[in-house]
TIMARLUM-665570 format. One record per atom (N, C-alpha, C): atom name; residue in one letter; x, y, z. Coordinates in Angstrom, 2 decimals, padded with zeros to 5 digits. Layout:
<"CA"; "A"; <X; Y; Z>>
...
END
This chain:
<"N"; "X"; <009.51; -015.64; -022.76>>
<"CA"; "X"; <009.70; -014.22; -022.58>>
<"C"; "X"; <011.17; -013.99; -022.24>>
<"N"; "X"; <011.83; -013.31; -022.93>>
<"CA"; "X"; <013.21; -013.06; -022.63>>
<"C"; "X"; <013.50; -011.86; -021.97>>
<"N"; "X"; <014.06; -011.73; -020.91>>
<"CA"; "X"; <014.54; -010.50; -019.99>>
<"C"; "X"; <015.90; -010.25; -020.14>>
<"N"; "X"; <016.74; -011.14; -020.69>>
<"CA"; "X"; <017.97; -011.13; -020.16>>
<"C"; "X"; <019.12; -009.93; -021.13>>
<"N"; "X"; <017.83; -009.49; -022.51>>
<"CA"; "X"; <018.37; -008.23; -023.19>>
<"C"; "X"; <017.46; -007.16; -023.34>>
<"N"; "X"; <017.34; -006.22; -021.71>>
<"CA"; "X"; <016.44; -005.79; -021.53>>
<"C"; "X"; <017.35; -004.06; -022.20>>
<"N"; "X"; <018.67; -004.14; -021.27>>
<"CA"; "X"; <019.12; -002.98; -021.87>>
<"C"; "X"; <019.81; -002.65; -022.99>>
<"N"; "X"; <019.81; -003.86; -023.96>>
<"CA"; "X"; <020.43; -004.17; -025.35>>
<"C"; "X"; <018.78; -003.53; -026.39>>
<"N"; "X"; <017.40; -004.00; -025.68>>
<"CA"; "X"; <016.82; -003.47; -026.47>>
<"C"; "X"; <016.71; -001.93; -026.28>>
<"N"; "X"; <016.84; -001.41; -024.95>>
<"CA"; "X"; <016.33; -000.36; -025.17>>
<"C"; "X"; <017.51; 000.83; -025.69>>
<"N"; "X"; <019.04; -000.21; -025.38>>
<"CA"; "X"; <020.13; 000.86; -026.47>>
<"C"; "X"; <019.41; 001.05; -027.49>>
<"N"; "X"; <018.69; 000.27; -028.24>>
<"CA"; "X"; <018.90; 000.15; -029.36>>
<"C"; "X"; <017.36; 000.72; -029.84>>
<"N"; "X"; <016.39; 000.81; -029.15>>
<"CA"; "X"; <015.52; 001.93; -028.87>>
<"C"; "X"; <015.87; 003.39; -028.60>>
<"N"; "X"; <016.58; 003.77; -028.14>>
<"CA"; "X"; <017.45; 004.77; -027.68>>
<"C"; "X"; <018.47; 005.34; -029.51>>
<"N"; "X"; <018.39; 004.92; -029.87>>
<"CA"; "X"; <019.26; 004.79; -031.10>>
<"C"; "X"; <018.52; 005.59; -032.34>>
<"N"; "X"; <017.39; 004.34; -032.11>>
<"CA"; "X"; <016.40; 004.82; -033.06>>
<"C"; "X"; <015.73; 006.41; -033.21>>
<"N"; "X"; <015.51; 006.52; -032.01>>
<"CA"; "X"; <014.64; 008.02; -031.32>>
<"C"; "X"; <016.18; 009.51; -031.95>>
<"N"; "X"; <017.31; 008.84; -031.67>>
<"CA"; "X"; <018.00; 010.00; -031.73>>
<"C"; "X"; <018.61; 009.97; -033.06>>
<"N"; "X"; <018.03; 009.10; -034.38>>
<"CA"; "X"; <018.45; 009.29; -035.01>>
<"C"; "X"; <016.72; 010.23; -036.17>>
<"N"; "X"; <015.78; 009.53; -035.16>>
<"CA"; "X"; <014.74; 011.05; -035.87>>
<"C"; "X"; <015.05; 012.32; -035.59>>
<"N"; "X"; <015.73; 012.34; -034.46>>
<"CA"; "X"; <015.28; 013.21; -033.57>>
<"C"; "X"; <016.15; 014.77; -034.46>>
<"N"; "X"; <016.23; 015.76; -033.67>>
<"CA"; "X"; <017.13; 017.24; -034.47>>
<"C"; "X"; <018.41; 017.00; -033.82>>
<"N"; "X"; <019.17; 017.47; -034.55>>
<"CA"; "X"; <020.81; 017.17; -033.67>>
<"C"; "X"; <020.49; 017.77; -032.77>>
<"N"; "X"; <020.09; 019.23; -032.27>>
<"CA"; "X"; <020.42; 019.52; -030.83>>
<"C"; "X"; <019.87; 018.70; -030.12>>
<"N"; "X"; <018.86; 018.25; -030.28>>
<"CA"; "X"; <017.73; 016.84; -029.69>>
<"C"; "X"; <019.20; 015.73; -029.30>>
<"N"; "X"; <019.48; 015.11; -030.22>>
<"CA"; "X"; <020.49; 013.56; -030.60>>
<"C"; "X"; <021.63; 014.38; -029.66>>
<"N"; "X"; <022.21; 015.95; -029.58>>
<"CA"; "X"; <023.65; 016.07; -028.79>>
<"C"; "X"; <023.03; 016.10; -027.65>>
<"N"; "X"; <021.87; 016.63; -026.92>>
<"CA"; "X"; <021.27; 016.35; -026.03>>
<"C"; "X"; <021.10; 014.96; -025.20>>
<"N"; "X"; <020.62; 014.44; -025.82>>
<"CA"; "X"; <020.41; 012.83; -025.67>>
<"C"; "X"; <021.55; 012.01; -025.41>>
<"N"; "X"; <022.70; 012.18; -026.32>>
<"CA"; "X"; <023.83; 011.70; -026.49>>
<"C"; "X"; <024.61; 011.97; -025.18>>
<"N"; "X"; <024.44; 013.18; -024.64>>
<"CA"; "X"; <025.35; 013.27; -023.42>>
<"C"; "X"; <024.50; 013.27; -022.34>>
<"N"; "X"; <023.26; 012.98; -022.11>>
<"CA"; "X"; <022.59; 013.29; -021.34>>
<"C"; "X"; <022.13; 014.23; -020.45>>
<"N"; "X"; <022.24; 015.24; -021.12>>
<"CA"; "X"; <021.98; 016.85; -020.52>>
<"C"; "X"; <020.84; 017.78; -021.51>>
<"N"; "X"; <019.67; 016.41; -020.72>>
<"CA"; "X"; <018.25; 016.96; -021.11>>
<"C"; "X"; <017.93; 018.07; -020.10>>
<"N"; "X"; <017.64; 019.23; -020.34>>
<"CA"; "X"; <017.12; 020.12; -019.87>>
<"C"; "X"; <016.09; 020.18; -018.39>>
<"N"; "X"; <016.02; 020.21; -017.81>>
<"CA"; "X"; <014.72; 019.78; -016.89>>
<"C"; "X"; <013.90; 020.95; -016.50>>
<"N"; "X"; <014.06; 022.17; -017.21>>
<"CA"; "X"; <013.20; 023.59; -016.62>>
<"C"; "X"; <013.70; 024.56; -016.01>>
<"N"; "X"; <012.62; 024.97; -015.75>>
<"CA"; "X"; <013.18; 026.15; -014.62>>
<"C"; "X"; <012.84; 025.95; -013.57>>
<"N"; "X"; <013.26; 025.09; -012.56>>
<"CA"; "X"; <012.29; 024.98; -011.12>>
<"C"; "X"; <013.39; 024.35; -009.98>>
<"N"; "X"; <012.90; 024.67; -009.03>>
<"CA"; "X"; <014.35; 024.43; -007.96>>
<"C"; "X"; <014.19; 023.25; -007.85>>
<"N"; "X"; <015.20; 022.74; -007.40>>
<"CA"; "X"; <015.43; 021.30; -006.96>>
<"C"; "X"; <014.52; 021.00; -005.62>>
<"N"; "X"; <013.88; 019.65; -005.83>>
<"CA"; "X"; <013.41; 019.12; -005.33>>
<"C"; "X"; <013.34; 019.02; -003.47>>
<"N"; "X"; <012.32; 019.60; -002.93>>
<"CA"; "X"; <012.27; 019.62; -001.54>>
<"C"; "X"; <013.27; 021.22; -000.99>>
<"N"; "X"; <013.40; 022.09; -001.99>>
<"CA"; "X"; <013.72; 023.32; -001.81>>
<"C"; "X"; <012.38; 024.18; -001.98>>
<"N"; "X"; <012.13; 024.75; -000.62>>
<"CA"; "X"; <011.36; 025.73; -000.04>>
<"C"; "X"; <009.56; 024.82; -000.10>>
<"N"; "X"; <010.12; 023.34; -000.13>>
<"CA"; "X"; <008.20; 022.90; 000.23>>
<"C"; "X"; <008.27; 022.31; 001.33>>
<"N"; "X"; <006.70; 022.67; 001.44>>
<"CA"; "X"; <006.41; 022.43; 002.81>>
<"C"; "X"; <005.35; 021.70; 002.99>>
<"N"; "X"; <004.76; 020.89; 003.81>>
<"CA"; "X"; <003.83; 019.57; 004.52>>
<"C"; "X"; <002.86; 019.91; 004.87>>
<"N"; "X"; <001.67; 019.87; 005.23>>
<"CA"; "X"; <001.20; 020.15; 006.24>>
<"C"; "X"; <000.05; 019.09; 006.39>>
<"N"; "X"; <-000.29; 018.91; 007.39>>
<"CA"; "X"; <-001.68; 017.88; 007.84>>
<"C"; "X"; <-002.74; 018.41; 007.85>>
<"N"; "X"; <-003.99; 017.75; 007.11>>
<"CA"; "X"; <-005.49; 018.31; 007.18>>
<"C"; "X"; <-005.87; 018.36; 008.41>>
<"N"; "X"; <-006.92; 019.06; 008.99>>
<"CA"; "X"; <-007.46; 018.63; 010.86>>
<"C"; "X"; <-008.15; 017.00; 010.57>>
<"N"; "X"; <-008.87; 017.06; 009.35>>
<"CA"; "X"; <-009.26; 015.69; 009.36>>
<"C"; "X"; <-007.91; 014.54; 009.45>>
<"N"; "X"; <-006.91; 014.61; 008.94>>
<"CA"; "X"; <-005.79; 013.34; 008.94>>
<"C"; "X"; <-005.31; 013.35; 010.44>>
<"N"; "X"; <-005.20; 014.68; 010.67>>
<"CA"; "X"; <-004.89; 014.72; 012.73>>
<"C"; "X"; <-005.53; 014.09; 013.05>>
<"N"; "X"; <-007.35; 013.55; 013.03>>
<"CA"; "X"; <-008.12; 013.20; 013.90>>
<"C"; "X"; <-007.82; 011.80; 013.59>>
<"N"; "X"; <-007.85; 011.39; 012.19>>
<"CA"; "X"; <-007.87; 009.99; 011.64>>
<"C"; "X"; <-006.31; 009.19; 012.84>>
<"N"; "X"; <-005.38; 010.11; 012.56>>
<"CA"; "X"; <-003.87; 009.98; 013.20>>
<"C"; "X"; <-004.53; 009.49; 014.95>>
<"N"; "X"; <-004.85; 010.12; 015.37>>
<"CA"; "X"; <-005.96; 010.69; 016.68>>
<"C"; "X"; <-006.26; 009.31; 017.01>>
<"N"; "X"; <-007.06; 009.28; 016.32>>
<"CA"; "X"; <-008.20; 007.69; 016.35>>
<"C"; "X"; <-007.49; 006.36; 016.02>>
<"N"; "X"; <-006.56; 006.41; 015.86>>
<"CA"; "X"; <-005.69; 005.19; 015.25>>
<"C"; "X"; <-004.62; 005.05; 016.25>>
<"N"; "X"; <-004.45; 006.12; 017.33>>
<"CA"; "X"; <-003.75; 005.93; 018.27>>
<"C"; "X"; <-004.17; 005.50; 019.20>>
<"N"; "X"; <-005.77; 006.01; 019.69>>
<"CA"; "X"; <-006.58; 005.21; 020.68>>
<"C"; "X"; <-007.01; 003.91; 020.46>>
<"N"; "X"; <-007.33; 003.44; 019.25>>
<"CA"; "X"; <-007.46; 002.22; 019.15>>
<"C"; "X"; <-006.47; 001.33; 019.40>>
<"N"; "X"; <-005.30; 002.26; 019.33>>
<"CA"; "X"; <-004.57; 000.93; 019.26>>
<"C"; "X"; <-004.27; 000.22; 020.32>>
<"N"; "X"; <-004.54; 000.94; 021.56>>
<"CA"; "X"; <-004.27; 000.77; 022.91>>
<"C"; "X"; <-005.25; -000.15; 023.87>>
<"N"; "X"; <-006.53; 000.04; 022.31>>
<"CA"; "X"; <-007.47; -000.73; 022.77>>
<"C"; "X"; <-007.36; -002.49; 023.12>>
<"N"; "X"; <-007.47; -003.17; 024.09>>
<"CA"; "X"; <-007.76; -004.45; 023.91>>
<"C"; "X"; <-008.81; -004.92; 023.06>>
<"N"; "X"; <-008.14; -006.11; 022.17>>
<"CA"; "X"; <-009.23; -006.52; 020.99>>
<"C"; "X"; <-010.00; -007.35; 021.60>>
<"N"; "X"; <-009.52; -008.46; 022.65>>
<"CA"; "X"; <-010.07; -009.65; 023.61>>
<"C"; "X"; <-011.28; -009.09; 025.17>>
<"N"; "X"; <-012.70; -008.92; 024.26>>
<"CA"; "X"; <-012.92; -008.76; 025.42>>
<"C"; "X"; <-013.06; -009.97; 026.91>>
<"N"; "X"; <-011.93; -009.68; 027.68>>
<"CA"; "X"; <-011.85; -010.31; 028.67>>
<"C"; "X"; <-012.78; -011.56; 029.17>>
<"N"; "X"; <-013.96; -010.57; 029.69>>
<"CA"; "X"; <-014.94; -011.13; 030.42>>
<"C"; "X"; <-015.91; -012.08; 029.38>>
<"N"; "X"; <-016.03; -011.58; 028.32>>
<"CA"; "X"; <-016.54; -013.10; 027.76>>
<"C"; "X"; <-016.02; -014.58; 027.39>>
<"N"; "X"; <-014.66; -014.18; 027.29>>
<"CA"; "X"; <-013.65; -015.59; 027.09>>
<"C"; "X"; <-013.85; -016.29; 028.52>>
<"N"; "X"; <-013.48; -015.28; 029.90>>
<"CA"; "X"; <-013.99; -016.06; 031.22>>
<"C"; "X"; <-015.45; -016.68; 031.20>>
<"N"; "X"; <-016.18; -016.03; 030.84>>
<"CA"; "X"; <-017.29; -017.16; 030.86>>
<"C"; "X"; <-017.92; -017.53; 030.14>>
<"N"; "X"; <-017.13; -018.12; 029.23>>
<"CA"; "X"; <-016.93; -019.39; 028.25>>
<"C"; "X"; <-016.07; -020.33; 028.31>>
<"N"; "X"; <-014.86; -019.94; 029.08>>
<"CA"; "X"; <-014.32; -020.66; 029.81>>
<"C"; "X"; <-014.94; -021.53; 031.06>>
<"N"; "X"; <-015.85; -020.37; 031.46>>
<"CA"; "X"; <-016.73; -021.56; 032.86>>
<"C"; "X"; <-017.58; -022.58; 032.43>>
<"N"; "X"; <-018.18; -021.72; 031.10>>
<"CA"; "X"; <-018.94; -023.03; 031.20>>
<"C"; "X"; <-018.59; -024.33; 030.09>>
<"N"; "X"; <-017.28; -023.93; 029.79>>
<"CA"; "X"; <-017.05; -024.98; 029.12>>
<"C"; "X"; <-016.60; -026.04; 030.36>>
<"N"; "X"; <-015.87; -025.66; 031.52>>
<"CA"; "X"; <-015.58; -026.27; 032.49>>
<"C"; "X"; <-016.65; -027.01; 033.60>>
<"N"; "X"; <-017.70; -026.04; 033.08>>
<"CA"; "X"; <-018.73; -026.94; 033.77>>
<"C"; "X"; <-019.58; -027.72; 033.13>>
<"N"; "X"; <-019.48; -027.62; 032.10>>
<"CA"; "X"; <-020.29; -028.82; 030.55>>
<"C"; "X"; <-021.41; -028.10; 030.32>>
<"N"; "X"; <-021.36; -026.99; 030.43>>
<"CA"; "X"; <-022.77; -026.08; 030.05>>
<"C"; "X"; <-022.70; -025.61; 028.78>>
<"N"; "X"; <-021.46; -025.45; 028.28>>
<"CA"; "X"; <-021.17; -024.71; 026.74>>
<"C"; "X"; <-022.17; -025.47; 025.56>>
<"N"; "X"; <-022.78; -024.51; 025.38>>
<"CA"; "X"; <-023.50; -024.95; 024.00>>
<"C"; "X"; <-023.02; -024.53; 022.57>>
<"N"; "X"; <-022.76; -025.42; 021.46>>
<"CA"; "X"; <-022.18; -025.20; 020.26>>
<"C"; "X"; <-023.96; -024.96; 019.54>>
<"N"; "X"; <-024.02; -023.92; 019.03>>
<"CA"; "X"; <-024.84; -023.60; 018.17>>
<"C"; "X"; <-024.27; -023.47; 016.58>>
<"N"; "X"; <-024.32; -024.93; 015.92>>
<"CA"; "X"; <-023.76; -025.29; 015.00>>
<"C"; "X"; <-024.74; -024.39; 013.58>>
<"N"; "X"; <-025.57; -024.12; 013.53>>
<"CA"; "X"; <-026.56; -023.37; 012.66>>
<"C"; "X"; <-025.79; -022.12; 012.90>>
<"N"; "X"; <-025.53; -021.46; 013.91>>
<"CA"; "X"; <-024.72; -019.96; 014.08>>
<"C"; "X"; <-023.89; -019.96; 013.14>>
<"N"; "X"; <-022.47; -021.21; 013.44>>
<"CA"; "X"; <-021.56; -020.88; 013.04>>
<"C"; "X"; <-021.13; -021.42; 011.39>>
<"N"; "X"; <-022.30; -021.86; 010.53>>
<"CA"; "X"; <-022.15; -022.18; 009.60>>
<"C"; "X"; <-022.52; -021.28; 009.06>>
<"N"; "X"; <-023.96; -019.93; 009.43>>
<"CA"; "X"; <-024.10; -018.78; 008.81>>
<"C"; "X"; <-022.97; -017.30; 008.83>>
<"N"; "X"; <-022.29; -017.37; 010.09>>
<"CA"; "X"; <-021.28; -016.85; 009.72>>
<"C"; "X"; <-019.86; -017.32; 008.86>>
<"N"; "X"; <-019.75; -018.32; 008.80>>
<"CA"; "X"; <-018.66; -018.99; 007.85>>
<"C"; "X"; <-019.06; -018.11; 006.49>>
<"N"; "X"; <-020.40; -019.13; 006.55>>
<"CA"; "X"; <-020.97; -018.53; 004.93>>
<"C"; "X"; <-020.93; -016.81; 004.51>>
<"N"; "X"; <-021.18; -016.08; 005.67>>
<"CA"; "X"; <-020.99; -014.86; 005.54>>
<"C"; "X"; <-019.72; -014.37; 005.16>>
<"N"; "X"; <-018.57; -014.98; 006.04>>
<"CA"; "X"; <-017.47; -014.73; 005.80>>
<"C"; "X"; <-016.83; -014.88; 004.16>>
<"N"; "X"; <-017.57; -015.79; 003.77>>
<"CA"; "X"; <-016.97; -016.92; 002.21>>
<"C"; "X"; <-017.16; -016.02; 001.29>>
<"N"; "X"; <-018.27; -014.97; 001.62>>
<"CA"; "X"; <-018.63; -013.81; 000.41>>
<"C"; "X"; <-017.61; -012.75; 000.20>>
<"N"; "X"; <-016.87; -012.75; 001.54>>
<"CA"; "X"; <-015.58; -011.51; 001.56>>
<"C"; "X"; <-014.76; -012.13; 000.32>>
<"N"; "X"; <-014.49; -012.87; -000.20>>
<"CA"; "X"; <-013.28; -013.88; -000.81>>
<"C"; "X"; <-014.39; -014.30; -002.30>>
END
């Protein structure tokens, strides 16, 4: 795949078009003073505004974020009882969630 005559083809695409094209078309083209309408320039007199729904979404994405993801108190006691040799690995658990997970992918 060759890239390296990307704007050699499209001169030469460019060439082609303005030689179908009507002269005012081709003097157009040629100097580049295609017309663009009647309409003001861009970001003259528009305006923004937010739905109440995107406020709330905005809303909710701010409280979460403040949220702690780690709930605390269960890492502490899993921590105890790993310290006290009580921790049980429920190896059947964590192969059905793996597997659950494997379906995301």
């Amino acid at each position: 795949m060759a890239i390296n005559n990307v704007n050699a083809n499209t001169t030469a695409a460019n060439a082609s078009v303005q030689r179908q094209a009507s002269p005012e078309t081709q003097s157009r083209l040629a100097s580049n003073n295609v017309p663009q309408g009647d309409h003001e320039p861009v970001g003259a007199g528009n305006s923004v505004s937010i739905s109440s729904q995107a406020s709330r979404l905005s809303e909710a994405e701010s409280r979460l974020s403040s949220v702690n993801e780690v709930n605390q108190e269960r890492v502490e006691s899993i921590r105890a009882s790993i310290n006290e040799g009580t921790f049980e690995i429920n190896a059947e658990s964590i192969a059905e969630n793996l597997l659950e997970q494997d379906n995301f992918f």
